[in-house]
C-alpha positions as CSV (number, residue, x, y, z in Angstrom):
1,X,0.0,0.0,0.0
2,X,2.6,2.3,0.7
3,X,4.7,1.8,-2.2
4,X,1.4,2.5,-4.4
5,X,1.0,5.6,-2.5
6,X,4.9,6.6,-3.3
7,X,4.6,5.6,-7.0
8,X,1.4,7.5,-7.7
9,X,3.1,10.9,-5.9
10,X,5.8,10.6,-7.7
11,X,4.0,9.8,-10.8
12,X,2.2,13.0,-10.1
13,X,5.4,15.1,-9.4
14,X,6.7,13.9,-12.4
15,X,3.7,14.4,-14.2
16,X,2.7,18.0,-13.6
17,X,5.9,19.6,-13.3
18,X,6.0,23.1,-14.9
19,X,9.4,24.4,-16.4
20,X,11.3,26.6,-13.5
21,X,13.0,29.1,-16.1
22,X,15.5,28.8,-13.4
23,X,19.2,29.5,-14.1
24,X,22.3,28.3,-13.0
25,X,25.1,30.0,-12.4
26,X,29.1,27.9,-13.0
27,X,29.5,28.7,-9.2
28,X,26.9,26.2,-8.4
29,X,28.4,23.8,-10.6
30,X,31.3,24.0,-8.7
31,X,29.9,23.8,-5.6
32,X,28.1,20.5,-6.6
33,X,31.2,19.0,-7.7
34,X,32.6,20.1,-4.6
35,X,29.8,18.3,-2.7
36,X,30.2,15.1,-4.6
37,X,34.2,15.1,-3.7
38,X,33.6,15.7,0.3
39,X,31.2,13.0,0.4
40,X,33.4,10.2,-1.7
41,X,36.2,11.5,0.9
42,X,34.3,11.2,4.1
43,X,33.0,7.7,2.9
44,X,36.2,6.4,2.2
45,X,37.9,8.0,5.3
46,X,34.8,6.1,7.2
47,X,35.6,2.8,4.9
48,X,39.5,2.7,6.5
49,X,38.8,3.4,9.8
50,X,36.0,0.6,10.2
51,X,38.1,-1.9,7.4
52,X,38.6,-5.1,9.5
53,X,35.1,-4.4,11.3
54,X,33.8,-4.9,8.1
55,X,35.8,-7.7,6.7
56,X,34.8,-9.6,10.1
57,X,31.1,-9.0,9.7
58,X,31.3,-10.1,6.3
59,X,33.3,-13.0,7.1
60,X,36.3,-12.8,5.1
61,X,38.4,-12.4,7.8
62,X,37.9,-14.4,11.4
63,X,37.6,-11.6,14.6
64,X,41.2,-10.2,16.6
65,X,41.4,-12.3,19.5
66,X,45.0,-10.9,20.6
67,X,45.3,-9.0,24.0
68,X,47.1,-5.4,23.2
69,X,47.6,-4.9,26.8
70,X,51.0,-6.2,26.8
71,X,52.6,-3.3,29.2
């Protein structure tokens, strides 16, 4: 039911858009570039610090059992 209820609003949206006339400057161009890159970066800066977390709850690499309190 709800998916209906998606599909038909977006059918709708889609459907009775009017043109904007809207304009865009190269500045915002830029700027969505520039959002693409910071978000690719952030996600891979999140990939390596959670990398063997991963590979462990995937299971293609068996959990750290090592004590690192060797002082």
């Amino acid at each position: 039911m709800l998916i209906a209820v998606f599909v038909t609003v977006v059918w709708l949206v889609l459907v009775c858009a009017r043109p904007a006339y809207a304009y865009l400057d190269p500045g915002s161009g830029g700027m969505m570039i520039q959002l693409l890159l910071g978000g690719f970066a952030g996600a891979a800066v999140l990939v390596r610090l959670y990398w063997r977390q991963l590979l462990v709850r995937v299971g293609l690499r068996k959990p750290d059992l090592s004590n690192e309190t060797d002082a």
